[in-house]
C-alpha positions in Angstrom: 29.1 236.4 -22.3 30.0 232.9 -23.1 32.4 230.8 -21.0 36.0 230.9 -22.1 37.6 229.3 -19.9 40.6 231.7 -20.2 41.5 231.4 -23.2 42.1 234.8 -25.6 39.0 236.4 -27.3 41.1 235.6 -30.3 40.8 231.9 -30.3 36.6 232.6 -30.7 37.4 233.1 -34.2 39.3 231.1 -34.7 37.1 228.3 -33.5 33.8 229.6 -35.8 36.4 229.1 -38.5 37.1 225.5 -38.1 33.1 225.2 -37.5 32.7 227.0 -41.1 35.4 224.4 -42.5 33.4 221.2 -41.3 30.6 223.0 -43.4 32.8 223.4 -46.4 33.8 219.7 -45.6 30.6 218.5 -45.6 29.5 220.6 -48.9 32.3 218.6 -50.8 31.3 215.4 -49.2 28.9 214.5 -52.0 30.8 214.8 -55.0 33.5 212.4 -53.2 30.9 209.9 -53.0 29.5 210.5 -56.5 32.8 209.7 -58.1 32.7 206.4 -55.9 35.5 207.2 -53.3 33.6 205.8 -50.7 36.2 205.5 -48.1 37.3 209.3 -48.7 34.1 210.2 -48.4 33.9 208.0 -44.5 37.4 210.0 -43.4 36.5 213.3 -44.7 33.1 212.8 -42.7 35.1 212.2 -39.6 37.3 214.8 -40.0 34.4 217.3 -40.8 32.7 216.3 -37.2 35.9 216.6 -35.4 36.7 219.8 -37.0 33.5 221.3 -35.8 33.7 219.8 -32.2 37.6 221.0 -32.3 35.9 224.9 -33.0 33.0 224.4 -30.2 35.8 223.8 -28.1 37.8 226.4 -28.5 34.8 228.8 -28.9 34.6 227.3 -25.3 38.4 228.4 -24.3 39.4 224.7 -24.9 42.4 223.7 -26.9 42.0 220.0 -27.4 44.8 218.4 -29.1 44.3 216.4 -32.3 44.5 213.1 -30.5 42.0 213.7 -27.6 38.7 212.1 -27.4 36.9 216.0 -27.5 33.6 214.0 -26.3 35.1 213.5 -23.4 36.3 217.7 -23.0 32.5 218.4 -24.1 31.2 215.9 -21.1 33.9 217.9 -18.7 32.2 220.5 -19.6 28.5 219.9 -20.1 27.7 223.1 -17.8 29.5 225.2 -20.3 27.6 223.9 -23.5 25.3 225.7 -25.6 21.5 223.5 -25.0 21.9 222.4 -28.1 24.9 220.7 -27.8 24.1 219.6 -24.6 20.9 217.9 -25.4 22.7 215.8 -27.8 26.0 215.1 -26.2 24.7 211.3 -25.6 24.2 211.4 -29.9 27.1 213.0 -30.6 29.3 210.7 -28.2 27.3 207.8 -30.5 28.7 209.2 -33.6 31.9 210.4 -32.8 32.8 207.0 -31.5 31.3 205.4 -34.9 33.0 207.4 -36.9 36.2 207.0 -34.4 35.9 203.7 -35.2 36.2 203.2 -38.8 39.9 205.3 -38.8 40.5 203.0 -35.1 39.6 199.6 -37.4 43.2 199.8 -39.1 44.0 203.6 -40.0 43.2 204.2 -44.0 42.5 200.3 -44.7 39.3 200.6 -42.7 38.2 203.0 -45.6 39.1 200.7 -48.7 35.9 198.5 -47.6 33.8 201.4 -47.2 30.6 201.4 -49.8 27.8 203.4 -51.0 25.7 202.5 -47.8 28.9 203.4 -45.5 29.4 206.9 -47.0 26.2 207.8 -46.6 25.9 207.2 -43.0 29.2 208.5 -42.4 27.9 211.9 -44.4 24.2 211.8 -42.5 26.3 211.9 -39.4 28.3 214.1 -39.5 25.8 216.5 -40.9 24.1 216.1 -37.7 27.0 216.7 -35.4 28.0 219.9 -37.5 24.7 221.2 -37.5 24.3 220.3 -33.9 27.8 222.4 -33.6 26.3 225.1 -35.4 22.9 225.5 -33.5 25.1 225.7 -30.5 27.4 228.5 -31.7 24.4 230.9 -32.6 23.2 230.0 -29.2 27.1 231.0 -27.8 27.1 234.3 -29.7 22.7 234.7 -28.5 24.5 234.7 -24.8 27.1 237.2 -25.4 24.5 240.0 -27.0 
């Protein structure tokens, strides 16, 4: 059974569902971009990561509030983490601070500069820390069966 830290099996749900929302996020990610809103395209990416890490958590028995640094919960609790997660925490640190970083730059001004070349980072990496996110909750429900 996965770790929960003591938080109600109710909150599991819960948690997959803002997982499955960073997916949705992600999904409308590209037609943002395509209609050259660039910088809505670079906060939705951020949000989509978060969101995902924000569901691992709680999966986890974590509630995180929405202005905690949840890399440093996941490093707290780098016993608890599914491998996959755990084998790229270092990555996933890396691009949660990036992404951090263009809302810490000046709130939604750091997006008006955003360009093609931005949004598609910002997209790329946060596919990869919701996939990440993903891997690890299959692994999560793997443990409890």
């Amino acid at each position: 059974m996965p770790y929960t830290g003591g938080v109600e099996e109710s909150d599991a749900p819960i948690g997959q569902e803002e997982v499955d929302e960073a997916r949705t996020r992600l999904g409308q990610l590209a037609a943002l971009q395509a209609e050259g809103r660039f910088g809505e395209a670079v906060r939705e990416s951020q949000i989509a990561a978060s969101r995902a890490l924000h569901g691992l958590l709680r999966v986890l028995g974590v509630e995180p509030s929405r202005d905690q640094d949840v890399t440093r919960l996941l490093v707290a609790r780098r016993e608890h983490l599914p491998p996959t997660v755990a084998r790229h925490l270092k990555d996933i640190r890396r691009i949660a601070k990036k992404l951090r970083g263009e809302e810490e730059a000046g709130g939604e001004t750091a997006y008006d500069d955003a360009d093609l070349d931005s949004a598609t980072e910002a997209i790329e990496l946060a596919g990869l820390v919701v996939s990440w996110v993903e891997a690890g909750m299959r692994e999560l429900r793997g443990r409890a069966g």
